[in-house]
LUMKOL-693773 format. One record per residue (C-alpha): residue in three letters; x, y, z. Coordinates in steps of 0.2 Angstrom, whole numbers. Layout:
BEGIN
  type   east  north     up
   Ala      X      Y      Z
...
// end
This chain:
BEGIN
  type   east  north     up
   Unk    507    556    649
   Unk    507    572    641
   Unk    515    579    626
   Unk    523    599    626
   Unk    511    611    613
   Unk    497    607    604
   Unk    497    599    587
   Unk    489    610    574
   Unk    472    602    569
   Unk    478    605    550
   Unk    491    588    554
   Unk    475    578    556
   Unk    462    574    544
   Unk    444    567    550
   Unk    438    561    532
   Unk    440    568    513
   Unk    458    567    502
   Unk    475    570    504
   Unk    484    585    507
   Unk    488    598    496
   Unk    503    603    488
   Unk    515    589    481
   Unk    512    573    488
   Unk    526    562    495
   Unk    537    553    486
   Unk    535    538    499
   Unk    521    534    509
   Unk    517    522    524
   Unk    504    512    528
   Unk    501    509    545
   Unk    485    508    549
   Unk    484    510    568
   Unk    496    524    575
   Unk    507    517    587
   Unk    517    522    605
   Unk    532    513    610
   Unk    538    515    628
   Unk    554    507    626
   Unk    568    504    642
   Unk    582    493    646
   Unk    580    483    660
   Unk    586    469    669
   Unk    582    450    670
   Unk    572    451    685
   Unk    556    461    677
   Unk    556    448    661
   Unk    554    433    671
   Unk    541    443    678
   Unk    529    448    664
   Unk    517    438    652
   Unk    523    427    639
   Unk    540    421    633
   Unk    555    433    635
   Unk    561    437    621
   Unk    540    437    612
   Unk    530    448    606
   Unk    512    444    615
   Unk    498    456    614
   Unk    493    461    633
   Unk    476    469    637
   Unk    480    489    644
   Unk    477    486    664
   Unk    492    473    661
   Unk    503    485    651
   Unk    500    501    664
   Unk    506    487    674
   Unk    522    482    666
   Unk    526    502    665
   Unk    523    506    685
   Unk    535    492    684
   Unk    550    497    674
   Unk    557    511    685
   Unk    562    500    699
   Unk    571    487    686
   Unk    582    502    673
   Unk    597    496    667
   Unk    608    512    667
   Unk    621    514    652
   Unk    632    527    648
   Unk    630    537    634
   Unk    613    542    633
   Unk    603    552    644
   Unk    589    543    646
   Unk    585    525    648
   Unk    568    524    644
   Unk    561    534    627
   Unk    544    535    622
   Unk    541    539    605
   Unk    530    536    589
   Unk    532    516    584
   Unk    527    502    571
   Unk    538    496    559
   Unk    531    506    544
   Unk    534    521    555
   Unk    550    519    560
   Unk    553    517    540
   Unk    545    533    537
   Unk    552    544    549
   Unk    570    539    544
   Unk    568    542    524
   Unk    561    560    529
   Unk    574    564    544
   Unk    589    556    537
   Unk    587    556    520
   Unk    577    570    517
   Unk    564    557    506
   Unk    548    568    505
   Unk    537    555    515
   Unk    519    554    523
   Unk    509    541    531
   Unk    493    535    530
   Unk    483    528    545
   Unk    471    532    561
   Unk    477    538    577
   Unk    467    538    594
   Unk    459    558    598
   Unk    471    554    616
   Unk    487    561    623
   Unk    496    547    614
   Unk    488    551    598
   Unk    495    569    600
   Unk    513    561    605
   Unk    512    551    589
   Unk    508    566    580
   Unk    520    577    587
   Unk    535    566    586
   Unk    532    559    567
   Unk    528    580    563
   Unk    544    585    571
   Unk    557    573    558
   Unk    547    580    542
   Unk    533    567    540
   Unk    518    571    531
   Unk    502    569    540
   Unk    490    575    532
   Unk    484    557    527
   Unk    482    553    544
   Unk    465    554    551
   Unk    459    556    569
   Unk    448    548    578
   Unk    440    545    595
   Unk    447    530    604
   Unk    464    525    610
   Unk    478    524    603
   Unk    488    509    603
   Unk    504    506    614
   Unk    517    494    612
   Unk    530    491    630
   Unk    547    486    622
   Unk    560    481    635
   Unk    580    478    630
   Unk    588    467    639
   Unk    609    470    644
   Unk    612    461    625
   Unk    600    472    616
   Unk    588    460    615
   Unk    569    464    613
   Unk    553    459    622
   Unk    539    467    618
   Unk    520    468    625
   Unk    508    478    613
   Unk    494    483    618
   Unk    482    483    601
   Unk    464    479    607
   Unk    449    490    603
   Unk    464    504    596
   Unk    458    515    585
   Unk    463    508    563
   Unk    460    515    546
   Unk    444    505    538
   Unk    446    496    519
   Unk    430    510    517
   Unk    443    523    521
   Unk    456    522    508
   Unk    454    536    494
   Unk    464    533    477
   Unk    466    552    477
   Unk    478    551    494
   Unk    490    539    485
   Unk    492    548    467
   Unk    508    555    463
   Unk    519    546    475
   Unk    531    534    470
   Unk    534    519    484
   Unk    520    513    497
   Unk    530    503    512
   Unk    519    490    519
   Unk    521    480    531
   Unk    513    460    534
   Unk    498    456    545
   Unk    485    443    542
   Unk    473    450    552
   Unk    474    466    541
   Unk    473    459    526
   Unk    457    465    521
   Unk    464    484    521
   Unk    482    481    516
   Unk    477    472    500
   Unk    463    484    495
   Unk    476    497    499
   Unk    490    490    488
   Unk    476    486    473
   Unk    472    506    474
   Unk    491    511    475
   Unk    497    499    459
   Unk    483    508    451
   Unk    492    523    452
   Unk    505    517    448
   Unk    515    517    464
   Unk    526    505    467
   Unk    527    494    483
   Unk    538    489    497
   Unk    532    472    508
   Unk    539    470    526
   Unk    536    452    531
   Unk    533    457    548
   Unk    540    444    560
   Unk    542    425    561
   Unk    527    421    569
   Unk    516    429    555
   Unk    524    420    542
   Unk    523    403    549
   Unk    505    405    554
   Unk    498    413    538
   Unk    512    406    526
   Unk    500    400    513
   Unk    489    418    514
   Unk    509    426    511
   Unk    512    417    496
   Unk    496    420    488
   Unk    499    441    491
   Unk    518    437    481
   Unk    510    429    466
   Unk    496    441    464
   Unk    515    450    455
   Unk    509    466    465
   Unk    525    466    477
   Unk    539    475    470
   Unk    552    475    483
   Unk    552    462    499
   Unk    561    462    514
   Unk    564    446    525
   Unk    575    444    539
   Unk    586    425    538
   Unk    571    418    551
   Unk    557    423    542
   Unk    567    416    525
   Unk    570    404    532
   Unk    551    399    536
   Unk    543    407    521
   Unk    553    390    511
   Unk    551    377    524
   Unk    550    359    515
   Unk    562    363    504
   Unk    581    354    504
   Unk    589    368    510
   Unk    584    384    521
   Unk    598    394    514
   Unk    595    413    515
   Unk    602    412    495
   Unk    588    400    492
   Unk    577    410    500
   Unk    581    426    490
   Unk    578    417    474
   Unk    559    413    479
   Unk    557    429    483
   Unk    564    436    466
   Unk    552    425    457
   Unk    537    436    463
   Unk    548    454    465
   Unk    557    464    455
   Unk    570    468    471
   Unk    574    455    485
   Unk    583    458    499
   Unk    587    445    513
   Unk    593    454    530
   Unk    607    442    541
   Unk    609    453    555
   Unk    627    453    559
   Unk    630    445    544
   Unk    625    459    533
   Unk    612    454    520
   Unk    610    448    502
   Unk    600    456    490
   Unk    594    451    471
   Unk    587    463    456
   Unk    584    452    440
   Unk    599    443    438
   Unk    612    453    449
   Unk    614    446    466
   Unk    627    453    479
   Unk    631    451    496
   Unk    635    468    508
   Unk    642    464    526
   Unk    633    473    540
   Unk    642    488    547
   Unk    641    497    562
   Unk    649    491    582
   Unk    647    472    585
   Unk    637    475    602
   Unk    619    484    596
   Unk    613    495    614
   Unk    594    489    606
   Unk    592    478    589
   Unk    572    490    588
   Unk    570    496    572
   Unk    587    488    563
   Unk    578    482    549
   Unk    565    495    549
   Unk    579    507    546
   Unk    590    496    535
   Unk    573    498    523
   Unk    575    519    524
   Unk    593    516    516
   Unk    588    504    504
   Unk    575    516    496
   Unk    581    530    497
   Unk    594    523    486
   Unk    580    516    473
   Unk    574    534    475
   Unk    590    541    470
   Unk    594    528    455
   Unk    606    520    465
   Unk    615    502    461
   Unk    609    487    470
   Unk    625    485    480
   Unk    623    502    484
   Unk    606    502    489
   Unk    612    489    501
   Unk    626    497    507
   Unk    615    513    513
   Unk    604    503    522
   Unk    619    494    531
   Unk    623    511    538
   Unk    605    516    542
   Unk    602    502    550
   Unk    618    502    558
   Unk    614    520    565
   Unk    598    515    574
   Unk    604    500    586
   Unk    617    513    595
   Unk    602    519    606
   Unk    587    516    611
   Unk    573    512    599
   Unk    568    515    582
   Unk    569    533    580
   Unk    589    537    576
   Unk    598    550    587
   Unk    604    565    578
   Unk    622    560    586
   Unk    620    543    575
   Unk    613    552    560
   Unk    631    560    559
   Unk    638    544    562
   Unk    630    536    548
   Unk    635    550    536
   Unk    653    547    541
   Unk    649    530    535
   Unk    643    533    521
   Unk    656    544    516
   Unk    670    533    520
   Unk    661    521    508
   Unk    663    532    494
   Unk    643    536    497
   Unk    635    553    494
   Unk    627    558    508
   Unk    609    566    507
   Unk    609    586    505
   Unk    595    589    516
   Unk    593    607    509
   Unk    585    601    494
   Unk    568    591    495
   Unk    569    576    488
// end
């Protein structure tokens, strides 16, 4: 796989500080770069593949060059979009990023490691093109890591990463310099990162940035429940996001699973707390203002990737902005509405339009991309 033009060496760093000139108002941490290679497809490849449809299961890269010669022969077709297979920079915290600086014109940057491969170069190029700041990115040599996402005829993921022996960001890595003057770090969950996420989010409060936890997935947060709660009441976390299933788990033993129940343990460790409920809309709580914001967008989602991811764009860009809770919520309703109209995390410009048009008819001002934010 190749990837048009080269990408200036000055994107990539190999070592040192941040970049200069005025550092982002919101930064990522993702600390492996990340492909997605994302297609619709029908039954017959899923019954076919590794693991439970439906899953995410890591899959070593002979099995995922596999799944990809595969995917071809078994394309859904679907009007509306050119193309039913996109690859394009992924990872949650990405997919976040991207949409706060093409969007929402957010002043935004990531920090990480990508692989010195053509897939390094993609992820590069494609987080470059929507505005991201890399210049805390460093390069190294090694792969990058892949991630095979296949949508099923409902919009319905199942996904095959491919993480082993990928190139990541070290804890002996971070610099305090490269997260001075920004305002929000975006982080997202994983267990088997904590080393670096928690030695990055020491450095970050430091600073005095704030910072935004993703909870990841339903899986992490039943395995590593115990090692969740003990990040929430180190009081560091400022602003969580949970989908209803992983709410759901995070207070298991309790009498009731309710997603309000839910959103009040969550406020007891974070300033904001938000609850995503997928068609449903979602619930959200700062200090004692609750409020409930239904979902907007088509009832049928082309592909549910990044819907959260993107719902957490809107959300801050509102905090960035000084907006009310409700509101807050209400722009990331239409972010993460825009995203599931096509395939993958990275929003079309055609559903960027769209969620202006929302946002307007909401009494919403849209973001004047002229002016950096």
């Amino acid at each position: 796989m190749g990837v048009e033009g080269e990408i200036p060496t000055t994107l990539l760093r190999r070592g040192g500080g941040g970049g200069g000139g005025s550092p982002p108002s919101i930064l990522g941490l993702q600390l492996s770069a990340l492909i997605d290679h994302v297609a619709r497809v029908d039954w017959s490849l899923l019954d076919r593949i590794p693991g439970d449809r439906g899953g995410s299961q890591q899959v070593a890269i002979g099995d995922l060059n596999r799944i990809l010669s595969e995917v071809n022969t078994h394309i859904l077709p679907f009007s509306g979009d050119l193309s039913p297979i996109r690859t394009i920079a992924g990872g949650s915290v990405a997919n976040t990023i991207r949409g706060l600086a093409a969007g929402f014109g957010v002043s935004s940057g990531i920090v990480g490691a990508c692989g010195d491969d053509d897939q390094g170069r993609l992820f590069c190029h494609n987080m470059s093109l929507s505005g991201v700041d890399l210049s805390r990115l460093r390069a190294k040599k090694g792969p990058t890591g892949q991630c095979v996402c296949l949508v099923d005829a409902n919009g319905n993921r199942t996904m095959r990463p491919c993480l082993s022996n990928v190139v990541k960001l070290q804890t002996n890595e971070l610099k305090r310099e490269e997260f001075r003057g920004s305002k929000w770090l975006v982080v997202r969950y994983a267990y088997f990162n904590s080393e670096p996420i928690n030695a990055a989010i020491k450095i970050a409060k430091q600073e005095g940035v704030s910072i935004s936890l993703d909870l990841a997935s339903f899986e992490m947060v039943r395995d590593y429940r115990s090692h969740l709660i003990e990040l929430l009441e180190t009081g560091n976390i400022d602003l969580c996001f949970a989908n209803e299933d992983e709410a759901r788990e995070l207070i298991r033993g309790e009498a009731t699973t309710d997603p309000e129940v839910a959103l009040e343990f969550l406020a007891k460790y974070c300033k904001w707390a938000v609850v995503t409920l997928g068609s449903k809309g979602c619930v959200a709580k700062h200090g004692k203002e609750v409020v409930r914001v239904p979902a907007i967008g088509e009832s049928h989602a082309v592909d549910a990737t990044g819907a959260g991811d993107l719902f957490a764009s809107g959300f801050l860009y509102g905090l960035v902005k000084g907006l009310s809770l409700e509101e807050c919520c209400k722009v990331g309703a239409c972010s993460g509405g825009s995203v599931i109209r096509a395939l993958g995390g990275e929003v079309m410009p055609e559903n960027w339009q769209w969620m202006y048009k929302q946002m307007k008819a909401k009494g919403l001002s849209v973001p004047d991309l002229g002016i950096s934010t």
